[in-house]
Structures are given as structure tokens and as C-alpha cells.
C-alpha positions as semicolon CSV with decimal commas, in nm:
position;residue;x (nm);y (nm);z (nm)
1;X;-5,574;2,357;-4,128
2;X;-5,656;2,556;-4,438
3;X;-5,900;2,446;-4,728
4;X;-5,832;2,580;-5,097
5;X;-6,152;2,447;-5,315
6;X;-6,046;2,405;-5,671
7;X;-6,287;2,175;-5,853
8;X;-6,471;2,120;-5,545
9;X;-6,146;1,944;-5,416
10;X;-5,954;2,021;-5,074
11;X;-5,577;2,153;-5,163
12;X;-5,356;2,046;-4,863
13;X;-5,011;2,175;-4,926
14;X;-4,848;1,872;-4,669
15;X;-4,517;2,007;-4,670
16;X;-4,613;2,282;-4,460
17;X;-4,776;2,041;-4,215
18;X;-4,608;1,986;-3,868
19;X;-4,573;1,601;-3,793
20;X;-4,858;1,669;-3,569
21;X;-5,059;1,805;-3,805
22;X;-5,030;1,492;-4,033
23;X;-5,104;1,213;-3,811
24;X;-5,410;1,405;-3,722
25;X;-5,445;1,449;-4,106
26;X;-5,407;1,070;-4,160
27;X;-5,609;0,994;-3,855
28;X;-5,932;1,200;-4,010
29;X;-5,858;1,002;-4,347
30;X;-5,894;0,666;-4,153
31;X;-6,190;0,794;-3,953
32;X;-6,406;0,862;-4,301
33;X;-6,254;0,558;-4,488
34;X;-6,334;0,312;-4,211
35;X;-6,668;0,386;-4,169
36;X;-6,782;0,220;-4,461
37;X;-6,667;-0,119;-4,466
38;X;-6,883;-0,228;-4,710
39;X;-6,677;-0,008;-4,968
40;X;-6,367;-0,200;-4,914
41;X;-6,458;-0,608;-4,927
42;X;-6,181;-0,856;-4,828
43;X;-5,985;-1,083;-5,111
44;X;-6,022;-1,437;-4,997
45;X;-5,663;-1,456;-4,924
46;X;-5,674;-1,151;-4,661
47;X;-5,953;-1,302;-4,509
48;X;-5,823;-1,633;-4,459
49;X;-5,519;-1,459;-4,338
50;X;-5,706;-1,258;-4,096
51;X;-5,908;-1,533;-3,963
52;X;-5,497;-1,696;-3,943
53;X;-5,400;-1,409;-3,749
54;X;-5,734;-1,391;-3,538
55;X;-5,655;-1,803;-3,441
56;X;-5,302;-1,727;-3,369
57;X;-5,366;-1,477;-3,126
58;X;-5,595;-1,674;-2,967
59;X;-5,409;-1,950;-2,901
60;X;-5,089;-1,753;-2,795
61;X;-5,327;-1,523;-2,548
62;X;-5,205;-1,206;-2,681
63;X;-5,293;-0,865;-2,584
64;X;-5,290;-0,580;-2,834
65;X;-5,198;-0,244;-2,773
66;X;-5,464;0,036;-2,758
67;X;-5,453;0,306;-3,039
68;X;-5,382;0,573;-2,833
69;X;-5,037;0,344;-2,673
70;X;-4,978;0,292;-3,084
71;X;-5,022;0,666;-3,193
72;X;-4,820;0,793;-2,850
73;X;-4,496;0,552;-2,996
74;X;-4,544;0,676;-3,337
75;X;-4,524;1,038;-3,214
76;X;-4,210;0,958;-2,964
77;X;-4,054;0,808;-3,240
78;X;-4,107;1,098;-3,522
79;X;-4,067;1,415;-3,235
């Protein structure tokens, strides 16, 4: 992937981008967004929907699905 600095700013043309190339794209976003939790505090409503969500689960015994199941349908579904 190739960096153009302007105002100390990565370009990305995305257009040019394979699918591929964008989920990894988005997945690096994630990565450095996610790592500071602090930066992003919850509204009382999503937490009490979380915590909802969290008890719901629970009680139904659910399973999720690991990332890498999730990003494998994504990428059967877009290829």
C-alpha cells in the first residue's frame, strides 16, 4: 500500500484498492482505534444495552463466532 504525505496526512486513493486490500485497510483502522478505549467512553444507553445484550446471551448460552470465522464470511460474500 502506498503513502502520499501531504500535510503530514496519509493519501489512500481507495478506489484502487482490491477488496482485500480494504478489509485489511479497515482491519489496521480498528486495530489503532481500539486500543484506546479510554478515547471512546460509552453513552449510558449503549451501556445499559450492552450489559442487555451481555445478560441475554447468557441466559440463552450462546456462542459467538471467532473473528477470523466473521472476516472469512465477509470475504466469501464480497469475492
Amino acid at each position: 500500500m502506498r503513502y502520499n504525505c501531504i500535510m503530514n496526512e496519509p493519501q489512500i486513493d481507495i478506489e484502487k484498492l482490491d477488496i482485500e486490500q480494504r478489509l485489511r485497510l479497515i482491519e489496521r483502522l480498528w486495530d489503532s482505534l481500539s486500543g484506546d478505549l479510554q478515547a471512546f467512553p460509552l453513552t449510558a444507553g449503549q451501556e445499559a444495552e450492552l450489559d442487555r445484550r451481555l445478560d441475554e446471551m447468557e441466559a440463552e448460552d450462546a456462542e459467538g463466532i471467532p473473528w477470523e470465522e466473521v472476516m472469512k464470511r465477509i470475504r466469501a460474500r464480497l469475492g
